[in-house]
BABALO-728104 format. One record per residue (C-alpha): residue in three letters; x, y, z. Coordinates in steps of 0.05 Angstrom, whole numbers, padded with zeros to 5 digits, always signed. Layout:
N
ALAXYZ;...
//
This chain:
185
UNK-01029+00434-00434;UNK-00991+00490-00389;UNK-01031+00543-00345;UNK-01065+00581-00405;UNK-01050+00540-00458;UNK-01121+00526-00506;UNK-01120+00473-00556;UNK-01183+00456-00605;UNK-01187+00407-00663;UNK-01220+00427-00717;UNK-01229+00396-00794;UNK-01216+00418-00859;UNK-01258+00480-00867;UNK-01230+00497-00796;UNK-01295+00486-00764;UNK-01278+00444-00678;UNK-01291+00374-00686;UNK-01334+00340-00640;UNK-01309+00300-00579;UNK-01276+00237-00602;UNK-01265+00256-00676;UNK-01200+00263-00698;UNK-01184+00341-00720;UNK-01118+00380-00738;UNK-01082+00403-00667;UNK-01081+00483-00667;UNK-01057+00512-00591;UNK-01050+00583-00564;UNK-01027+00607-00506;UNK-00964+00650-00470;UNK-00921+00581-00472;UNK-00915+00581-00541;UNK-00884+00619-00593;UNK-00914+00675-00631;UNK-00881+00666-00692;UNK-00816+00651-00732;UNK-00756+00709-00723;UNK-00751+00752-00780;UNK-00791+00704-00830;UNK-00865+00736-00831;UNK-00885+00694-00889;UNK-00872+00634-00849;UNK-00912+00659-00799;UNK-00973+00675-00828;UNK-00980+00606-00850;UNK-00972+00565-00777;UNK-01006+00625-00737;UNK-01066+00651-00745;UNK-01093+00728-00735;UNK-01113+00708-00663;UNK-01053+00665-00649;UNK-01069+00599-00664;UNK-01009+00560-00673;UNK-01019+00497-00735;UNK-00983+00437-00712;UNK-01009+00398-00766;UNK-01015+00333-00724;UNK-01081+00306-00720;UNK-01119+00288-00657;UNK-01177+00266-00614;UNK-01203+00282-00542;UNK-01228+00217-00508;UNK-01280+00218-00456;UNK-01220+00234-00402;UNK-01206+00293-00433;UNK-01137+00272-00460;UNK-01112+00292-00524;UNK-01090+00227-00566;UNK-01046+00247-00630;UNK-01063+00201-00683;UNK-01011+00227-00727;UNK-00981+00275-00778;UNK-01044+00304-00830;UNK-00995+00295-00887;UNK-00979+00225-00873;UNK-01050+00210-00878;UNK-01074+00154-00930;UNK-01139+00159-00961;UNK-01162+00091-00982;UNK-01225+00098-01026;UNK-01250+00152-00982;UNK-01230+00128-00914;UNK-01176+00159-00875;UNK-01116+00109-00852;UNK-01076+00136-00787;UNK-01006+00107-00807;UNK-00972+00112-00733;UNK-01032+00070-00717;UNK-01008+00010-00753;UNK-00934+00025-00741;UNK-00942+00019-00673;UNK-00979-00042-00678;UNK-00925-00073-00719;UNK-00866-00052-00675;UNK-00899-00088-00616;UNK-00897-00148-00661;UNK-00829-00199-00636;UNK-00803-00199-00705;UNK-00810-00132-00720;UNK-00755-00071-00702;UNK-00788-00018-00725;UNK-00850+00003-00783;UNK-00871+00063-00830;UNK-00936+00054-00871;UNK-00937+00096-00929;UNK-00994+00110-00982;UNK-00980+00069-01054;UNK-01026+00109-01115;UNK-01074+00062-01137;UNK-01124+00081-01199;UNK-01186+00050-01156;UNK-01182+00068-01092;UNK-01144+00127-01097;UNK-01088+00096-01050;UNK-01070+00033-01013;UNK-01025+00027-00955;UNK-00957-00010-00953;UNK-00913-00028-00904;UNK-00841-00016-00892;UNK-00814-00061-00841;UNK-00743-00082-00806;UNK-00744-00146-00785;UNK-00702-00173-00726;UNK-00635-00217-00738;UNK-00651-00283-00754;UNK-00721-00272-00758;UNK-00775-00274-00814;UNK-00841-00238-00821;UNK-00891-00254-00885;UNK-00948-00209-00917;UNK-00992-00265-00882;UNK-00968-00263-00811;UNK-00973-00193-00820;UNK-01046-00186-00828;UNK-01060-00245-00785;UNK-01031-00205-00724;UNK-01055-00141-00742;UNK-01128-00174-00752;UNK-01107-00209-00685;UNK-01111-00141-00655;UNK-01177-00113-00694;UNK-01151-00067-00743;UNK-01211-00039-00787;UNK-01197-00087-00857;UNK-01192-00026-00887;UNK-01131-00008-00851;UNK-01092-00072-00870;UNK-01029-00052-00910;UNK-01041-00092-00977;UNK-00970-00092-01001;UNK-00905-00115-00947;UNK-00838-00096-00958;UNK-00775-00114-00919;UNK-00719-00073-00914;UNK-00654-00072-00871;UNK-00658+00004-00851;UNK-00714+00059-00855;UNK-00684+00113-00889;UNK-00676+00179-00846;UNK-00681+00252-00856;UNK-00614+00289-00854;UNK-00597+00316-00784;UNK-00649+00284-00751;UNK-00672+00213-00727;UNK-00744+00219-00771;UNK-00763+00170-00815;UNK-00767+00197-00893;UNK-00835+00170-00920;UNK-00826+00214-00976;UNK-00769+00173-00996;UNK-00805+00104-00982;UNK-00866+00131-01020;UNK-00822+00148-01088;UNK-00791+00078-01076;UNK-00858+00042-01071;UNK-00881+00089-01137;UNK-00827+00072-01179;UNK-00829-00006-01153;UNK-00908-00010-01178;UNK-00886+00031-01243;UNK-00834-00013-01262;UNK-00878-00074-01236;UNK-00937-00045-01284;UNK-00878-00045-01349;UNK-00869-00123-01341;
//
């Protein structure tokens, strides 16, 4: 961080992680903003009293001291109790030669709460399978419970307007309505 810029992780109940656990990113400091112009609502829910600024990207400190983001806390999928880092897996998949580019979003599921599924653009004259998915990403030690359970190929990632961010809210309605309609057959 800049010259008097704190950061600290801390969990749910807003208690600081411990070193190498992941935790929700809050910084202070004079590099930062202090709030949002004329919106005071808005700014009583990323700052708190003392200035703490809610990024709401999740984090970990390694042993170096470096601050790792993990990824966004509402992209998070919670597989039958376990948390699943999406931009974990994404990244992993984008580094694979058939792949352009990845988003893993959460699928409901009435066992395990939800499952993960992945979105991915495959390269021109290329094919990628459900198998060789999980054969690289087990290739590359992914937890098994981080293994997307459900692939699905598609020539674009949809975008948010005005900006170059992927819309998982949009892939996660599509892979909703897809089991919903799969569930009516």
């Amino acid at each position: 961080p800049f010259a008097g810029t704190e950061i600290k992780l801390v969990d749910s109940n807003g208690q600081e992680v411990k070193l190498g656990e992941v935790g929700r990113i809050l910084l202070r400091g004079p590099s930062g903003a202090s709030g949002y112009f004329a919106d005071p609502e808005a700014t009583r829910q990323k700052w708190s009293p003392d200035g703490w600024y809610d990024m709401e990207d999740l984090g970990k400190f390694d042993e170096q001291g470096f601050l790792r983001i993990v990824g966004r806390e509402k992209d998070i999928i919670i597989r039958g109790g376990q948390n699943i880092y999406p931009v974990e897996i994404e990244n992993m998949l984008a580094e694979h030669p058939s792949v352009v580019e990845a988003a893993i979003v959460g699928m409901p599921d009435a066992v395990m709460g939800e499952r993960a599924c992945a979105y991915v653009v495959v390269k021109p004259g290329r094919a990628f399978t459900f198998e060789e998915m999980v054969s690289y990403l087990d290739g590359n030690q992914v937890a098994k419970y981080k293994l997307p359970e459900r692939l699905e190929i598609i020539h674009h990632l949809p975008l948010l307007p005005g900006v170059s961010k992927i819309d998982k809210k949009a892939l996660a309605r599509d892979i909703a309505d897809k089991l919903k309609a799969e569930a009516q057959k």
